[in-house]
C-alpha positions, 0 to 999 in steps of 0.5 A, a space after each residue: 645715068 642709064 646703063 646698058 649690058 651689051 646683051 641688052 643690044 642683041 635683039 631687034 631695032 624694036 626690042 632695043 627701042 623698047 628697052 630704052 624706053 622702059 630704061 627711060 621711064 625708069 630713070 625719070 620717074 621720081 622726076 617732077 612731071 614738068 622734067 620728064 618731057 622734053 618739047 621737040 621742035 616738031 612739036 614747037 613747030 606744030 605751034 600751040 605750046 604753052 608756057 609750060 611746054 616753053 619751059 620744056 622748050 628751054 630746058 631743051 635749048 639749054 642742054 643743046 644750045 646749037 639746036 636754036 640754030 635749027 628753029 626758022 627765023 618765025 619759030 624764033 620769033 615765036 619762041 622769044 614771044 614766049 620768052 616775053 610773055 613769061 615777063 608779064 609782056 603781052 605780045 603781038 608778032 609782026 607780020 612775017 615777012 616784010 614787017 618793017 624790022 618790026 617782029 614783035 610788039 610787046 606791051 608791058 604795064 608797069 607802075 609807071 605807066 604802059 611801055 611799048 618794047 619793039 622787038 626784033 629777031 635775027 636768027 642768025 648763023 653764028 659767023 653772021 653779025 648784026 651790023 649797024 644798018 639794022 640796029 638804026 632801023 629799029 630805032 628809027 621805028 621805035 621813033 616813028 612809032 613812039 615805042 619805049 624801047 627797042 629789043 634786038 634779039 640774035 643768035 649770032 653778034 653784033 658788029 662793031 659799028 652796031 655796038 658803038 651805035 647802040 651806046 649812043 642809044 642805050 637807054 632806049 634800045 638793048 641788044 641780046 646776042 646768042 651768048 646772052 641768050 643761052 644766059 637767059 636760056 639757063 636761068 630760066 631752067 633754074 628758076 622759071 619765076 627769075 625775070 631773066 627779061 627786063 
């Protein structure tokens, strides 16, 4: 914990940014290198990261689980891109805008073959579910493009209807809701080498 005398606040805005700083650095330094650093989102947003900084990502999402909700709807995709690359996918991102429901396709070879998972985001409010309508376009594109599998991804839930649909299809389709994704989000602070991903 980094402690603070109230004389420490009596200087200027830039004296006390300075203590702050030096009271930081002190307290991280016996730290691992990859935990000093937090990823900001502007730096997400700048793009370029690396696995490395998706960890600092992660770490970043994990003590503040609502900051997600701040990503725009590409930097989500981009950021569960990330998640699945850290999953030995190799990936490719949809289009954007008017991609067919597609986000994401995400290319895995296993011992069984090569499976095709078609992902798609919804970086959703909480209060607003994914409903039915979307988890059969997906799955209708995973028919239409003769996918493996199909993978909903949303930071909020899915309606009723969506999850009585998604039974039926179950085993070519899973759903990662924002519960579950601060699940994954926490297992893989813990041990980045866990595939938290199937």
């Amino acid at each position: 914990m980094i402690l603070f005398k109230e004389a420490d606040m009596t200087g200027s805005f830039a004296e006390i940014v300075l203590l702050l700083s030096e009271k930081i650095e002190n307290f991280t330094k016996d730290l691992p290198a990859e935990e000093r650093r937090l990823i900001s989102l502007e730096e997400f947003r700048n793009g370029g990261i690396q696995f490395q900084d998706t960890l600092e990502l992660v770490r970043y999402f994990d003590s503040n689980p609502d900051e997600i909700f701040s990503l725009m709807p590409r930097e989500f995709e981009i950021f569960v891109s990330k998640l699945l690359e850290k999953h030995g996918y190799q990936v490719t991102l949809g289009k954007g805008s008017r991609d067919g429901g597609v986000d994401i396709f995400a290319e895995r070879r296993c011992m069984f073959g090569t499976e095709l998972t078609l992902v798609q985001c919804k970086r959703n409010r909480k209060d607003r579910k994914v409903g039915e309508p979307v988890v059969k376009q997906l799955f209708g594109d995973i028919e239409s493009r003769n996918a493996t599998k199909g993978l909903l991804v949303t930071t909020s839930t899915f309606t009723g209807p969506a999850l009585v649909y998604i039974e039926s299809v179950k085993y070519r389709m899973s759903l990662i809701d924002f519960g579950k994704l601060q699940n994954i989000i926490s297992a893989l602070k813990k041990d980045p080498s866990c595939p938290v991903i199937q």
